[in-house]
Every structure is written in structure tokens, then in C-alpha cells.
C-alpha positions in Angstrom: 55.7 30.7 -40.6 59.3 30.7 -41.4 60.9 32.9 -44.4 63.3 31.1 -46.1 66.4 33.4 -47.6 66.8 32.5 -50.9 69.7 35.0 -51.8 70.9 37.4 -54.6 74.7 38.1 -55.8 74.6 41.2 -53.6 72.3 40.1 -50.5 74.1 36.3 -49.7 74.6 35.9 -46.0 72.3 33.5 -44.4 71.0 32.3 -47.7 70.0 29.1 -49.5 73.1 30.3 -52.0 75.4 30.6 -49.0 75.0 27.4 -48.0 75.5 26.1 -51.3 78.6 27.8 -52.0 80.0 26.7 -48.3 78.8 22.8 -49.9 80.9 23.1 -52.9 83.9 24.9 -50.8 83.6 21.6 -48.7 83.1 19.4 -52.0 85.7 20.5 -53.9 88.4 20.8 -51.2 87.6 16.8 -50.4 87.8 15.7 -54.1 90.3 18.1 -55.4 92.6 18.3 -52.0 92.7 22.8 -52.1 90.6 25.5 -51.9 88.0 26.8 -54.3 89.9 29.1 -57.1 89.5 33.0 -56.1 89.0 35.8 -58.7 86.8 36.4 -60.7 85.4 32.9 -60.7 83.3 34.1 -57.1 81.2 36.5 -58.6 80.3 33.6 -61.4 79.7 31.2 -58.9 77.5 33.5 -56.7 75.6 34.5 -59.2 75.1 30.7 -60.1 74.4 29.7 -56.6 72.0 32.7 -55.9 70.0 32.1 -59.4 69.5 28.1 -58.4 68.8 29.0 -55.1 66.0 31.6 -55.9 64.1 29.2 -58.6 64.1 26.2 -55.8 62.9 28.2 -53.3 60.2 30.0 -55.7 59.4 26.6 -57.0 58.6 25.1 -53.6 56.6 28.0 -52.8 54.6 28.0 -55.4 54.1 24.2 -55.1 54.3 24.1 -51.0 50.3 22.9 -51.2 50.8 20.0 -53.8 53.8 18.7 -50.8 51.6 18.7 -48.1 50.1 16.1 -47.1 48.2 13.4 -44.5 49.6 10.1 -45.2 47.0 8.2 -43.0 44.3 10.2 -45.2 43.9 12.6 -42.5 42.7 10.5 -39.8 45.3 11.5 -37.6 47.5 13.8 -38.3 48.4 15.7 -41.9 52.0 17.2 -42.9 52.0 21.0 -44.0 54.8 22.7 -45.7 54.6 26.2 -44.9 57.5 29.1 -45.6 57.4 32.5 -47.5 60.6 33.3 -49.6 62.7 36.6 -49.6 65.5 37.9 -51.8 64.5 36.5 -55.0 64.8 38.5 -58.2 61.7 39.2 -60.2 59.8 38.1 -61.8 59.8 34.9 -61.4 56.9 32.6 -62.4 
């Protein structure tokens, strides 16, 4: 079973949030033509990023039985979503 990195403001490498902020880096640059702004603006948007991140993540966790599931009716073979999730902030539902 896989971990999946959800990511906090202060723990963001290799995270769910990471990639999110490197898909609005790529976003914005092709719609607006320049880089994201710097400043202050980072922390905002890492704390955005991380926050999203950590309730997906926690929400598919806590859901990953309801996704499963064997579309033949289990004759043959049956999907399963398994993953744990690390670096989310409690508590979280």
C-alpha cells in the first residue's frame, strides 16, 4: 500500500500541494504569458494548496471503500483503491 503525501505549508516537497502549485505555475504562465507573482502571495497560496490538498486526500481515504469496486459484479476481477495519507493537519473529519 502506497502513502500518499498530502502536504502542509511547512512540509511541501513531494506533495499533492506541490504538484498543484507546479499546475497553476504552468497555468498561469500559459494564460497570463509570466511567471506566478513572488512575495508574500507564496505563503497564501501554499497554504491554499496544502489545505485543498489535505481535505482531498482525507476525503478519499475516508471514502477509498465506497470507490472500490468490481464492475463485472465480481466475477472476474474487482478494483480496490487502497493508500494511507501523511502530512495532513488535524483533526480532520
Amino acid at each position: 500500500m502506497a502513502n500518499l503525501k498530502a502536504g502542509t505549508a511547512d512540509d511541501f516537497s513531494a506533495s499533492l500541494a506541490a504538484y498543484m502549485e507546479r499546475a497553476m505555475q504552468n497555468e498561469w504562465r500559459a494564460v497570463k504569458g509570466e511567471g506566478l507573482p513572488a512575495g508574500l502571495g507564496v505563503q497564501d497560496r501554499r497554504i491554499l494548496f496544502a489545505a485543498i490538498a489535505q481535505g482531498v486526500l482525507k476525503f478519499l481515504y475516508d471514502h477509498r471503500h465506497d470507490i472500490s469496486s468490481t464492475p463485472d459484479g465480481g466475477a472476474s476481477h474487482q478494483h480496490k483503491l487502497e493508500f494511507g495519507v501523511i502530512t495532513y493537519r488535524s483533526p480532520l473529519p
